[in-house]
C-alpha positions, 0 to 999 in steps of 0.5 A: 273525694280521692284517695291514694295509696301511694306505692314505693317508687324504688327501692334498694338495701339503702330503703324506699323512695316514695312520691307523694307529688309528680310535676306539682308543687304545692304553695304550702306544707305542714308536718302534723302530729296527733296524738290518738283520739285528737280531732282536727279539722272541722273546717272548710276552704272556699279557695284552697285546695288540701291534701292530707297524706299519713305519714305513720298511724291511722285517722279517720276520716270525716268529709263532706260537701258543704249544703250536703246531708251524706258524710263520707267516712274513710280509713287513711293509714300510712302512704294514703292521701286524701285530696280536700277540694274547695268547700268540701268540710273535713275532720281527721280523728286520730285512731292511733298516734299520726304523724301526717303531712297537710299540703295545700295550693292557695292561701293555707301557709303562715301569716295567711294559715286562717285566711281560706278557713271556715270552721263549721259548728256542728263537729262532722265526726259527732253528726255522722254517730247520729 
């Protein structure tokens, strides 16, 4: 598991320029908004790659390896990414009202959303309250 914090590249009186991404393009990207208390995730990709960078609000953040017992836990706020490699389960609890942006390499877009999605039984965010 990584997490970013993504600085402010330039600024002026106009605003801020962010970048999320340097010289890698992404095969998908999604704008997510999540009203606080929703849960999302429970899933892992066998292929794909994620990366979950919060826009506005705060989520918690549930991770872990597929076949391991340790769950990660960990705050994500705006400007923070989260990179989501293959067969790492992951669970995003909104903690506040989130707007977030779910960019992936490998099937994760339109007619191919649920190809490399496998959703897990057990939801990761009430294992980790035992």
């Amino acid at each position: 598991m990584k997490i970013e914090h993504k600085k402010i590249n330039f600024k002026d009186k106009r605003g801020t320029i962010t970048d999320i991404f340097t010289n890698a393009p992404k095969d998908h990207a999604t704008l997510i908004f999540s009203k606080k208390g929703a849960v999302r995730g429970n899933h892992y990709h066998k292929k794909s790659t994620q990366y979950t960078f919060v826009v506005s609000g705060q989520m918690t953040m549930y991770s872990q390896k597929v076949g391991a017992k340790k769950i990660n836990k960990h705050t994500l706020k705006a400007n923070d990414m989260m990179v989501h490699k293959p067969m790492e389960i992951h669970t995003m609890v909104a903690t506040k009202d989130t707007i977030f942006l779910a960019f992936a390499d490998g099937l994760r877009g339109g007619k191919d959303y649920e190809k490399d999605t496998y959703r897990i039984e057990s939801p990761l965010e009430e294992q980790f309250k035992k």
